[in-house]
N, C-alpha and C positions, 0 to 999 in steps of 0.2 A: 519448600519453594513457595513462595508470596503468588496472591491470585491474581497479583497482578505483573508479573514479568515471566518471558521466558519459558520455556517448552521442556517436556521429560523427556529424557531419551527413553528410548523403548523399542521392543519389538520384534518376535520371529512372527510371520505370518500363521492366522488360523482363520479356516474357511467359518463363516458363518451358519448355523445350521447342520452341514456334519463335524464341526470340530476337529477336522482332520488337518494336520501340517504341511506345510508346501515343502520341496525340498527346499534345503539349504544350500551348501559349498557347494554340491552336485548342478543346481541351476547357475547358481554364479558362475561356476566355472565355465558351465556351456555358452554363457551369454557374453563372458567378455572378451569382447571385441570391440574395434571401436567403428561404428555403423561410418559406412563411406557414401550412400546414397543421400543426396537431398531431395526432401520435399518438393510437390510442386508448386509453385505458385499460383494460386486461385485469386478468387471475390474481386474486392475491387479495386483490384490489378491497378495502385499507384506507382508509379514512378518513384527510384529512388529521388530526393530532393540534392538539390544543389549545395556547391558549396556559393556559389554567388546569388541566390536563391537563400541564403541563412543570413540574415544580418541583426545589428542594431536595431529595435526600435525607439529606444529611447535613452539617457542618459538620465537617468532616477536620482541618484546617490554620491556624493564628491566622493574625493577618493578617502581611501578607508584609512583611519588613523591605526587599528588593527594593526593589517598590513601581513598577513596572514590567509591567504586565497579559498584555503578549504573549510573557512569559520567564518565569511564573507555572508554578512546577512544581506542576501539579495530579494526581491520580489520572489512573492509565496504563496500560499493559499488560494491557486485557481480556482475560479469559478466563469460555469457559464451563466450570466442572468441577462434575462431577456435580447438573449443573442450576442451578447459583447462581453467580453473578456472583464472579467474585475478579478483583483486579487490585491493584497496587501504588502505593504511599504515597510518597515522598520528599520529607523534610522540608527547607528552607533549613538549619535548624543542622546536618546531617550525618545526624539520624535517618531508618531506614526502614521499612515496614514495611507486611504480608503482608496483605491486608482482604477480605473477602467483604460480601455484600449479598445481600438479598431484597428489594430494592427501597422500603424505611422505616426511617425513623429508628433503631429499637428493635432492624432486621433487620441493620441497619450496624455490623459489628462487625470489630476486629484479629484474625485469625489469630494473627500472630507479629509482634512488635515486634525491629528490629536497633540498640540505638547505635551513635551515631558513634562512628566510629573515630579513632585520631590521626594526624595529620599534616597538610595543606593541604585533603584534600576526603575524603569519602564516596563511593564508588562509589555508583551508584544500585542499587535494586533492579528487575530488570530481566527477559525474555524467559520470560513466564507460560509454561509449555507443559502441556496436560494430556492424561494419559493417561486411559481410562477409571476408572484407580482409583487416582490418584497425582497431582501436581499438579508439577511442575519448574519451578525458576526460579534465578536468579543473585540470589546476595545477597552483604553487606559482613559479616566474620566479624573482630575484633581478634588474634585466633589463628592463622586460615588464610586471613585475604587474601578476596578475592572470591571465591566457589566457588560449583560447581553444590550448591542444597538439594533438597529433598523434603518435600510435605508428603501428609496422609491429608483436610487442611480441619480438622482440629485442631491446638489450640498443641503438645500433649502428641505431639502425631504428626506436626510439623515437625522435621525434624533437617536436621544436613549429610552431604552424600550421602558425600563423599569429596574429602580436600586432592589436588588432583593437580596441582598447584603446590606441593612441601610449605614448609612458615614462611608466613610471614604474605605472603610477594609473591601477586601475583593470579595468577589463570588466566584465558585470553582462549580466552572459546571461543561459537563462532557456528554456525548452522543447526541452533539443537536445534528438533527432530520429532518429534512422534509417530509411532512404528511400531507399532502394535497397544499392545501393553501395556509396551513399550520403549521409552526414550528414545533417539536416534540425534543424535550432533554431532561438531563439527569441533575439534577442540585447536590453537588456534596459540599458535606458540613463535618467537619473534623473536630472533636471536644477532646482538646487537652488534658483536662479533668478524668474520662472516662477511657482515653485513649481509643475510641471509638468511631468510626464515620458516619454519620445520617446520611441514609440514599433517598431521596425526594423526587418524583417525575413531573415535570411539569408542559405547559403547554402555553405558547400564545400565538396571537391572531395578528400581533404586530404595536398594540395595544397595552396601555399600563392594566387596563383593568380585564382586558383580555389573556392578560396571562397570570395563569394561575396553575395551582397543585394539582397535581390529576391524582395521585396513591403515596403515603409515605411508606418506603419499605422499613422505614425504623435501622435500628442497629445493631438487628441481630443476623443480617444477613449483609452476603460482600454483590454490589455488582459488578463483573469481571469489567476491562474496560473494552475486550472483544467484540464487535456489535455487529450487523450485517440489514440492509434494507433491501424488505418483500414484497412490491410491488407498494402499495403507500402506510406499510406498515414497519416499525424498528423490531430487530427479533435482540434480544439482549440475555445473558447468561444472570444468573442468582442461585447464590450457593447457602444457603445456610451455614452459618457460622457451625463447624463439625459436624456436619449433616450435608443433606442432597443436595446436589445441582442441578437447575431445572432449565428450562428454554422457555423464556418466555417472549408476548411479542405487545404492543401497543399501537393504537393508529392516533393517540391522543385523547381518546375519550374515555370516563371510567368502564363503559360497558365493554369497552374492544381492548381494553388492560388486562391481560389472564394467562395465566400459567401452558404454556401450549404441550409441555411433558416434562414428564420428572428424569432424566437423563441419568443419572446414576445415584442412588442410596447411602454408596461411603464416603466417609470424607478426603480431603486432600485430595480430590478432583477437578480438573484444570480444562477448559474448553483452548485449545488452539488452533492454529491456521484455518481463521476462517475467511472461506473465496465464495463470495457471491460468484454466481457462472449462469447468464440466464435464467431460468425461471425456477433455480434450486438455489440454495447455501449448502456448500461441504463444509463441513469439521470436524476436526477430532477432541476426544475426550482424554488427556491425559490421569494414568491412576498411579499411587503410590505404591503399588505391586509391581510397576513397569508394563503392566499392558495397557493399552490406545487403541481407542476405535474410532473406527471411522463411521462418521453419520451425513446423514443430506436431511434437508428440510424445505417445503415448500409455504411457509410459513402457517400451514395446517398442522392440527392436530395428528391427523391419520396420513399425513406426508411427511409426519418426520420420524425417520427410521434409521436401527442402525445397520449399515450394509456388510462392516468388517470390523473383524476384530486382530491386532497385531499383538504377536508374545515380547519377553522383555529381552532377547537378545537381538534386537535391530533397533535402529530410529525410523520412526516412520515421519510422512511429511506431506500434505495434500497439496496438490499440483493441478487440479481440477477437473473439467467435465468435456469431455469432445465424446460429440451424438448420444451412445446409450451407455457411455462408462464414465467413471470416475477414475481418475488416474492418480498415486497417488507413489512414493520412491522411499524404498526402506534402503538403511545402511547396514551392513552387520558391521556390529561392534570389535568383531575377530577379525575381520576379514580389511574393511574402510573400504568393503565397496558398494556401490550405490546401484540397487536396482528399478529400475520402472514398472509399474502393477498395472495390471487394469479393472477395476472391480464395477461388474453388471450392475450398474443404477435400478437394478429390476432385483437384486439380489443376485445372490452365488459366490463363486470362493474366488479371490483373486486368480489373477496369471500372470506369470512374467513375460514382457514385452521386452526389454533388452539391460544388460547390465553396460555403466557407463563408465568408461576408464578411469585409472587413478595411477598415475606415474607414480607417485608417492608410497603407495602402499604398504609396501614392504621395509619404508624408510624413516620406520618411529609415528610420530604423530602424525596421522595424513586425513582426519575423517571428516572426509565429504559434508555439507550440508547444504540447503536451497537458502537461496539470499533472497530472489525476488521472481514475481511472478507476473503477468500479463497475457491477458487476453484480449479482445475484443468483445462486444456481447455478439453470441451467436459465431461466434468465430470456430474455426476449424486447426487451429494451431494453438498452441499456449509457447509461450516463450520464454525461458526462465535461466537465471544465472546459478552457478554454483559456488560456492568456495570450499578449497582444500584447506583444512585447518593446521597448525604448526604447533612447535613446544611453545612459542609466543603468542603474544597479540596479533600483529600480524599474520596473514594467510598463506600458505606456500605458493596456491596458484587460484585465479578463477576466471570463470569460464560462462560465455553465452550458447544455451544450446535453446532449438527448437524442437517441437515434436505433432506430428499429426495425429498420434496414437501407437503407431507401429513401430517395427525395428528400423526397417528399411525409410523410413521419415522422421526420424530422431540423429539430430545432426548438429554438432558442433560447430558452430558459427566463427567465434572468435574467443583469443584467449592472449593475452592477459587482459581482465577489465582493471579494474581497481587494488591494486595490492596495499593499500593503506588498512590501517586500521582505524584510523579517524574519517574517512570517507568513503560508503558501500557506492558501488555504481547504481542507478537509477535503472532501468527496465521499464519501455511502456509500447506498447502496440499501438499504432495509431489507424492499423487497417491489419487486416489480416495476415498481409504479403509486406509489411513496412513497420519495422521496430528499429525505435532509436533508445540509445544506451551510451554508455561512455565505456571508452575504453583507453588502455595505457600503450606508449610507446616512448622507446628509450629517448631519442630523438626531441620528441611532440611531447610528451607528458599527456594526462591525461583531458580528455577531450570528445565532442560528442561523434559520438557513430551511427549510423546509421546499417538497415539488411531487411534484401529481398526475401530473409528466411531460404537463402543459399548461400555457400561459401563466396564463389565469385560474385555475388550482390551483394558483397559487406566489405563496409571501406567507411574511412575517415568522413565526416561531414562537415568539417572544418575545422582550421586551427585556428579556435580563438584568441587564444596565454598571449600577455604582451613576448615580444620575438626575442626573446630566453631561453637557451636550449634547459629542456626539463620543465621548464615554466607548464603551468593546468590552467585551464580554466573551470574544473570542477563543474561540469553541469548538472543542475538540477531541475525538478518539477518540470519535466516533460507535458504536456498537457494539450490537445485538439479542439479547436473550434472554429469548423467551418475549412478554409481551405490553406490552413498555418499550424504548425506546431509551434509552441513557445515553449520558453524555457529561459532558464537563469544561467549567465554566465560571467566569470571572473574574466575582464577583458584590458584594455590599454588606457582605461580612464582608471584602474587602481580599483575598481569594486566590482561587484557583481552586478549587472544589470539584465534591463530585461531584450532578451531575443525570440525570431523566430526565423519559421525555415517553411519556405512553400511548398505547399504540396500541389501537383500536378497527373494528369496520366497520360500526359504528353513527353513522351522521353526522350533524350539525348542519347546522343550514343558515348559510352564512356568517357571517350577524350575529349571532352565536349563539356561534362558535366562537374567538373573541376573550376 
């Protein structure tokens, strides 16, 4: 398996420390059931949103020559910079371009416009990253190739940062971060010759001559493209080419570039699912034995540790952190059923918390896995989809559940989301008590949802699709700022544009709120 895709399956559970095995088919079997209790509803207690409260903001894009709803390049790469919405445009003819929003028509306006470029395609416009007072992103330039820009959120104070691919070929460069008032990324260099990639760290200030090399890691080590940010610092994986994988982290300067631990000695080891959660990062370490362990890291030396260790008959999967555990869902590969753990962030052997149903199980291929995950920071829920996997591509079934940590607060929300194999449902928490997602319906197609994180508080958020029984409108890129959700939707002009949906914590009463 390549360091750069994709998860090993793995895993019976083993406690940390006495090495002792949890049960197996014996706890499965006591736990499955399927949990009838919901959650309560806490924090800060939003209202679900409307559907006359969800609209249009803008008309972006003619309609799509495509014509294909679920490959509809719509508005992307959210970001918050200095309080307003920016994110990027990518047209089907090659054009792209730089947008902000205040949430109206009138507030809907281009930054900075890029033509297409010549030859077969346009690079897209691509990975918003904003500093406090600078805005970074990757764009297509006829001069210099794809290159890091800089903008102020004015046209006149858009530029490019710096050719560091010089002539027109691109630059390939990944894990750009904010570091305080710095940008921090990875430069790779791919040599045909040597069949090798050069990993390069670099840094700038917004500035040609301000950005420069921080460490070259050369080419004899991979870095994963898994990365996690720890307060103003990147934590980023580095394997040595048949040798150990380390955890290392950067704030941008050479003295704060350093190895933070050696994570495992053999080769063929794979870092996945990594969820920032608060003031820790979980992940695990996949190994070519089949065992995965689970680690947390505080971007310290002496905070990164590993908590558990899982055998090679289950998959394990991190699902993240509420109060003093980590939570985390193994499948046994015999069985295709998925159970929930909870493992002491202070140390100690897991426990099982509840086994989650699988109508399928017994029916050929049916094996469970996590699709997506969401939290809030500081949140007391996590909310995560599953899908049941098939002899095909496509999925047999999947499913939105929530969980506060317990049995009795692990609760199946809604099901079916997405049964495509060309399109996963989206999952995002926008408050602790308020997750929007998409889900399908024979009728409606699929279309955004919204939930109280209870059965009776989940329901349609509106039906976008122009009014074609079956017709989607695929929504994407969920994202909050301030007092709106936005998001990408395929609608009655023929392409995806940009929407949002108010948020309030003044409520309607159900028939009301339609």
């Amino acid at each position: 398996m390549g360091w750069r895709g994709g998860w090993v399956m793995s895993l019976l559970v083993v406690g940390v420390g006495c090495g002792g095995a949890l049960p197996e088919e014996q706890t499965e079997a006591g736990l499955a059931q399927e949990p009838t209790s919901s959650p309560e509803v806490t924090a800060e207690a939003l209202c679900l949103p409307t559907a006359a409260g969800t609209q249009r903001v803008k008309t972006l894009l003619p309609p799509s020559e495509l014509g294909i709803p679920r490959f509809a390049m719509g508005p992307d790469s959210f970001v918050d910079f200095k309080g307003t919405l920016h994110f990027a445009v990518n047209y089907e003819d090659g054009r792209r371009g730089l947008w902000r929003s205040t949430g109206t028509d009138a507030g809907t306006t281009q930054v900075r416009g890029f033509p297409a470029t010549s030859g077969r395609f346009t690079p897209r416009l691509s990975q918003l990253t904003a500093t406090p007072a600078q805005l970074f992103f990757m764009a297509p330039d006829a001069a210099a190739g794809l290159e890091l820009w800089v903008s102020n959120g004015t046209t006149a104070g858009t530029r490019l940062v710096k050719d560091l691919t010089p002539g027109t070929e691109d630059s390939y460069l990944t894990h750009l971060t904010a570091s305080g008032s710095t940008l921090v990324f990875f430069k790779e260099t791919y040599d045909a010759t040597t069949s090798s990639t050069r990993f390069e760290l670099w840094r700038s200030d917004g500035t040609a001559a301000g950005t420069v090399r921080v460490r070259d890691f050369g080419t004899s080590v991979d870095v994963s493209y898994l990365d996690a940010k720890q307060g103003n610092a990147l934590l980023f994986f580095v394997r040595e080419l048949q040798g150990a994988t380390s955890l290392w982290r950067t704030d941008g300067t050479a003295a704060g570039t350093f190895q933070l631990k050696r994570l495992d000695a053999g080769p063929d080891t794979y870092p996945n699912d990594v969820r920032p959660t608060g003031a820790l990062t979980l992940f695990k370490l996949d190994e070519q034995s089949g065992l995965s362990e689970l680690w947390k890291t505080n971007g310290t030396a002496g905070g990164t540790l590993r908590l558990a260790s899982f055998g090679s008959t289950r998959a394990m999967q991190v699902l993240g952190a509420l109060g003093s555990y980590a939570y985390v869902t193994t499948t046994s590969f015999s069985t295709q059923y998925m159970v929930i753990y909870r493992v002491p962030l202070t140390g100690g052997n897991p426990e099982p918390v509840v086994t989650l149903p699988n109508d399928y199980a017994s029916q050929g291929s049916a094996f469970p896995r996590i699709e997506a995950v969401s939290q809030v920071p500081g949140g007391r829920k996590l909310y995560f989809s599953v899908a049941i996997g098939s002899g095909g591509p496509a999925p047999r079934d999947t499913q939105l559940w929530v969980t506060n940590g317990t049995a009795a607060g692990t609760t199946l929300l809604r099901r079916p989301l997405s049964l495509s194999d060309e399109y996963g449902s989206p999952v995002y928490a926008a408050a602790d008590n308020l997750v929007f997602f998409s889900a399908y319906e024979t009728t409606g197609g699929i279309e955004p949802w919204v939930s109280n994180g209870t059965v009776a508080g989940t329901r349609l958020l509106k039906d976008i699709a122009p009014p074609v029984q079956g017709d989607s409108s695929y929504p994407r890129e969920f994202y909050r700022l301030g007092s709106r959700v936005y998001f990408s939707a395929y609608d009655d002009t023929l392409n995806a544009q940009l929407w949002s949906s108010a948020l309030s914590n003044t409520c309607l009463a159900p028939e009301d709120a339609q």
